[in-house]
N, C-alpha and C positions, 0 to 999 in steps of 0.2 A: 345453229349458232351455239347451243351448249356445247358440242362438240370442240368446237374452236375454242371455246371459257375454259375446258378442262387440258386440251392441249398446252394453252398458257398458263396456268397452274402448274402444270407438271415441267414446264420446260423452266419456270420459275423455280420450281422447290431443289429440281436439281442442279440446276448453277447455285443453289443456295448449297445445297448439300458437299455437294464436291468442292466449293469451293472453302466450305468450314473444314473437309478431310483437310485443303490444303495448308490453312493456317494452322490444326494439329500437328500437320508434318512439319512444320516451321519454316514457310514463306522458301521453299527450295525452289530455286530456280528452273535447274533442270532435274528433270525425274531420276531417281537412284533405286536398284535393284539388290545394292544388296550396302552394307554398312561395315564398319572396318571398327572391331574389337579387340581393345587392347588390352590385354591382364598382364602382370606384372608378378614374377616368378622368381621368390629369392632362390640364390644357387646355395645349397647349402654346404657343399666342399669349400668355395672360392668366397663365400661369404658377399657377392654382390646379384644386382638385381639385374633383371634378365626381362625383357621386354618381349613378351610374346604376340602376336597381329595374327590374325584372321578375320575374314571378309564373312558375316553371313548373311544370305540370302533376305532383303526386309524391302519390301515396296513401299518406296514414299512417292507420295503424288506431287509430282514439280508441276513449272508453270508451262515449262517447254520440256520437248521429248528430247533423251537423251540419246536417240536413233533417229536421225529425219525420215527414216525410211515406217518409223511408225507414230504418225502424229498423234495417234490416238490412245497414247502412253503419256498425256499431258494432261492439263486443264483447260489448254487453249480450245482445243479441240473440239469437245464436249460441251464448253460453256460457247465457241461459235457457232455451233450447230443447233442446240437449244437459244439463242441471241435471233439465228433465223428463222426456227421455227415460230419462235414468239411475234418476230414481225408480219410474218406471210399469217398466222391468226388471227393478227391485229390488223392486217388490210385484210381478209377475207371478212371477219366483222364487220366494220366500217363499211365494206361493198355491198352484204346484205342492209343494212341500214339505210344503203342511200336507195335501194332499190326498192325498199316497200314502204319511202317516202311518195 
């Protein structure tokens, strides 16, 4: 039975956890791999400003995966799978209890 207690502990702390990375990431919807930075580059011959963009690489934890082909790039994912762990614990409990009633 302690077994089951610390499964549900652990399937708890991490839908806590991942789900606090996801509100640092700022509530993204879907998962982004990389982030588009813009600096801003006077010309100094022409005297105007010049917009430079590059993409780099930054993993922010979305709510859904930005590839369906890997759902396990989301939060859905991880917090459904720790959601069923948690309850197959919580009936495996519950069935030893009624059985050494």
């Amino acid at each position: 039975m302690y077994l089951w207690r610390i499964i549900q502990v652990l399937s708890t702390s991490t839908i806590l956890i991942l789900s606090a990375m996801w509100i640092l990431d700022g509530f993204q919807v879907f998962t982004k791999d990389k982030t588009e930075k813009v600096t801003i580059v006077k010309d100094e011959l022409f005297g105007t400003d010049i917009e430079k963009r590059e993409w780099i690489d930054d993993f922010q934890l979305g709510l859904l995966p930005d590839d369906p082909l890997l759902p396990y790039r989301s939060l859905a994912f991880p917090t459904l799978i720790c959601l069923a762990t948690f309850f197959l614990a919580q009936y495996r409990i519950h069935s030893k209890v009624q059985q050494s009633s």
